[in-house]
N, C-alpha and C positions, 0 to 999 in steps of 0.2 A: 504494500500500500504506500503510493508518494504522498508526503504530507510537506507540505510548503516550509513551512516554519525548520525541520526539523534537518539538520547540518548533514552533510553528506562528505562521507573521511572512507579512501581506500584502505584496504591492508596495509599499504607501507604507511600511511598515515597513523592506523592504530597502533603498530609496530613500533613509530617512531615516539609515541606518547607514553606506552607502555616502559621504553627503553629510558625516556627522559624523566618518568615519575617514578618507578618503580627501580632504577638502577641501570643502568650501561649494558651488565651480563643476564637480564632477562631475556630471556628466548622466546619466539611464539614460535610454536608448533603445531596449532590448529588454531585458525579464525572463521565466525559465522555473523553475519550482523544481522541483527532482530529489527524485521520490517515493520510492526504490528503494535509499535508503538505511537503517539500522537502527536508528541513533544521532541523530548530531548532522541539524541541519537544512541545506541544502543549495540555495543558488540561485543560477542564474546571470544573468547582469545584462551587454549590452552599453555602454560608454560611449560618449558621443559624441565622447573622445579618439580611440577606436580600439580599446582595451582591450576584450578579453573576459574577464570576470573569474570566479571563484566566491565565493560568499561563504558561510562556512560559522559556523553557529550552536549551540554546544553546550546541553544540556536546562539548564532553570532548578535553582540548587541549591535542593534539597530536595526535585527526582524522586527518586522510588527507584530503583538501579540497583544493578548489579551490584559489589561490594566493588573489586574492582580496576579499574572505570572512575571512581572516583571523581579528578577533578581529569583528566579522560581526556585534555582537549585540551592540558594542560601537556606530556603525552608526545609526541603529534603535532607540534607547533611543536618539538621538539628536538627529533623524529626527522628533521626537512625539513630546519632548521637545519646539524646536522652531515653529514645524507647527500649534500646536497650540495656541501660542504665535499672529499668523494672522488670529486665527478662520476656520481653518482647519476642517473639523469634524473628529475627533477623539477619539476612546476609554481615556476616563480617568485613566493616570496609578496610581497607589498605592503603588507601591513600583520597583525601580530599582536596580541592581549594573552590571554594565558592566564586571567588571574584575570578578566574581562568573558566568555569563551570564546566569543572571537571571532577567525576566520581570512578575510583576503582572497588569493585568491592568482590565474596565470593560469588561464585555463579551457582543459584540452588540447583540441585539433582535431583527435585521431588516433580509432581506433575501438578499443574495448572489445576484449580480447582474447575471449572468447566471441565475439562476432560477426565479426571477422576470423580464425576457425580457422576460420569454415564457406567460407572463398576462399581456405583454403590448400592447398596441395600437404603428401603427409607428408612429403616432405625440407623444406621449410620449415617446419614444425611442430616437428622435431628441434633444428633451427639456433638455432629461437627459443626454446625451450625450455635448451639448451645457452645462451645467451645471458642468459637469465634465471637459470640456476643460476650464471655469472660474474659478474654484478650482485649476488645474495643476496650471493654471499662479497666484493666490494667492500664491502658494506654493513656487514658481519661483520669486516673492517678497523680500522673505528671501534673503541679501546676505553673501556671506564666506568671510574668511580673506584669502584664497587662492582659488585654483583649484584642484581638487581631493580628494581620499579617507580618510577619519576618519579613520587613523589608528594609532598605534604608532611608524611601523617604517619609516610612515609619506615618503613611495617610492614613489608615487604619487602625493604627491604635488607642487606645483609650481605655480609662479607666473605670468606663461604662459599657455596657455587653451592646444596650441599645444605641449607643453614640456608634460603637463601633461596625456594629451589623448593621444600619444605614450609611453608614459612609463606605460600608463593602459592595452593600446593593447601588451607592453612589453611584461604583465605580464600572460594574454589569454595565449600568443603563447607559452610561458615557459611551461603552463600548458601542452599544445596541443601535444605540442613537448615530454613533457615527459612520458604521458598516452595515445602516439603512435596515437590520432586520427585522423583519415582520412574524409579530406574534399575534396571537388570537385576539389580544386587546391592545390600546394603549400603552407605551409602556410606562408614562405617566402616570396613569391610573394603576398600574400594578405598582410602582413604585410606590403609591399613595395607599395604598391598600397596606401594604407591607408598615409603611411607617404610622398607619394607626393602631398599630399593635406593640411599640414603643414602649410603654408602663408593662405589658409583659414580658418584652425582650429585659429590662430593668429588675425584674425580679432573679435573673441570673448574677450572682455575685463572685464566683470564684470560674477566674478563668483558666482551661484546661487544654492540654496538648489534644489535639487531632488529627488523625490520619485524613479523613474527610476523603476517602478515593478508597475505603473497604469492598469495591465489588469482585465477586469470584475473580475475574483474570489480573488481581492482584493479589492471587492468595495461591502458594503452592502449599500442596499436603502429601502425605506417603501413609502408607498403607506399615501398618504395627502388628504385635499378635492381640491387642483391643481394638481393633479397626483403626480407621483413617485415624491421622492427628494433624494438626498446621504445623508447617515443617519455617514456613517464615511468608513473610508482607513485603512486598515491595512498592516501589514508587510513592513515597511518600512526599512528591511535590508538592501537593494540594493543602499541605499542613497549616493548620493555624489556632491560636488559641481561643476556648472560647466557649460556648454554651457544651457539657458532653453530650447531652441529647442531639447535639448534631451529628456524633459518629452512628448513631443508626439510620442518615438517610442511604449511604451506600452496601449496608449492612442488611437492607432489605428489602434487594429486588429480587425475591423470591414469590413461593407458593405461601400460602396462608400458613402452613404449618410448620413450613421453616420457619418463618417470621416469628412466629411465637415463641421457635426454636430461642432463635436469638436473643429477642426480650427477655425468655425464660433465661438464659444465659448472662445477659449482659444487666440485667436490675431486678429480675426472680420477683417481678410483679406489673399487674396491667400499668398502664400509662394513662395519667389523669386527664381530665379534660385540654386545661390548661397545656401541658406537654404536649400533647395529640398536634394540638395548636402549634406553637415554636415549632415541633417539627415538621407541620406542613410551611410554616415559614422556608424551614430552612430545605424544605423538597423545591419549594416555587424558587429559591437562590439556585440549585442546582439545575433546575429546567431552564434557568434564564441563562446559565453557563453554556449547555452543552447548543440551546437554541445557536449562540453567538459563534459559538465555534466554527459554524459550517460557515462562516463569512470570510473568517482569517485564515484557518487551518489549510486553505488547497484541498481539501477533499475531493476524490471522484466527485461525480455527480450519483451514483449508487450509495455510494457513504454518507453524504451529505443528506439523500434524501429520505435517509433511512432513520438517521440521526434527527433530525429536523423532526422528522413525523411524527418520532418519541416523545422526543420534548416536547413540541407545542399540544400533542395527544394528553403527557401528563398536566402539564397547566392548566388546558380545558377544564381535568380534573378535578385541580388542588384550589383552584384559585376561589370557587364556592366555597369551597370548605372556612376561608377567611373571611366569607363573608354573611356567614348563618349567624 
């Protein structure tokens, strides 16, 4: 899949990065680059230590991208950093530098959750799921010195959850506005919608690390003599601090029964009113992301319209929901 934004580096190029960050005498002995990502560039490279490694390459500054991925890979390197700090399962990185947006880290040997659900039983499906919802809330342990994005011109931040999550939806609609996309409604009015829920977004007081990008095809898992387990998460660009009822919006695009999986997992009770609320907020923030994406990204026109359809499909949705 060609994705616009996303750096394009030969083999002597990753060879030559590998050699420069990792030491003069590392050897690559096998290379494959992973097309299948959206953003940053992605390749893997066996050493002739042993080492399988990935090596991950953020787009050159002054792509265009999306408002809140700017400095994207500064959030991921501290989302790996502290997540694993709680025993997180995570690739072990080897080498970072945020400001070159550059990551080496191990290369998992487990299988993509998507493709180890089709070899599963539904009682292991539940397990692991329930599993996964206990991992979000380890992660959601971590707390911030503020609310919002890792960035350095630090727009986002605030000492307030509500101050913070309107000036992240600021930043969506800026985008939305200027690469002309068409959603179901206004995006004024969504924006308006969204910020009369302000006094609820404000009852959130403790801000918390988030992955905010938990769906299946960032989760590998491996088969044990108890069934499946999460083997580790990756991609944890999306990260930011901040309400933890937000780590279940990618945490539940499943079936009904997973879902409760999860919940049962990640807070071991239904979700209040109020909650159900915030996070349809923060589903309608996700819909307005991936909506914008098909404007900047280069996407086919299949990926695009595939993507598109979902999004403005779930809004349809959610956006009643805000307003009963």
């Amino acid at each position: 899949m060609e994705v616009a934004v996303r750096p394009k580096l030969s083999r002597a190029d990753v060879e030559a990065l590998i050699r420069d960050r990792l030491g003069a005498d590392a050897e690559v002995t096998a290379h494959e680059e992973f097309t299948d990502g959206y953003f940053n560039a992605a390749h893997g490279v066996d050493l002739a230590d042993g080492r399988r490694l990935v090596v991950k390459v953020a787009p050159e500054r002054g792509v265009k991208v999306l408002r809140y991925e700017e400095d994207l890979m500064t959030a991921e390197i501290e989302f790996f950093e502290r997540a694993a700090s709680v025993d997180v399962p995570l690739p072990r990185l080897w080498h970072t530098d945020a400001a070159a947006g550059v990551m080496i880290m191990d290369r998992l040997d487990g299988v993509r959750l998507p493709e180890a659900k089709k070899r599963m039983s539904e009682a292991e499906k539940l397990a692991l799921r329930r599993e996964l919802g206990a991992l979000g809330a380890r992660v959601n342990t971590i707390e911030g010195e503020y609310f919002g994005y890792t960035r350095g011109h630090g727009r986002t931040r605030s000492d307030s959850w509500g101050e913070s999550f309107l000036s992240i939806i600021d930043d969506i609609v800026a985008d939305i506005e200027e690469f002309g996309t068409v959603l179901p409604r206004p995006v004024a009015e969504i924006r308006e919608l969204i910020a009369s829920h302000r006094p609820l977004l404000d009852t959130v007081e403790r801000p918390v690390l988030l992955h905010f990008d938990l769906w299946d095809g960032n989760v590998f898992v491996e088969p044990g003599e108890d069934g499946w387990r999460v083997q580790g998460f990756i991609d944890g660009e999306r990260a930011l601090y901040g309400d933890p009822l937000a780590e279940l919006v990618s945490l539940s695009f499943n079936e009904p029964a997973e879902n409760e999986a999860v919940l049962d997992g990640y807070l071991g009770r239904e979700l209040t009113d109020d909650e159900r609320r915030r996070l349809t907020l923060y589903q309608v923030y996700l819909w307005l992301i991936l909506a914008a994406e098909c404007d900047v990204r280069g996407f086919d026109a299949a990926q695009s319209a595939e993507q598109y359809g979902w999004a403005t499909a779930n809004l349809v949705r959610d956006l009643p929901l805000l307003e009963s």
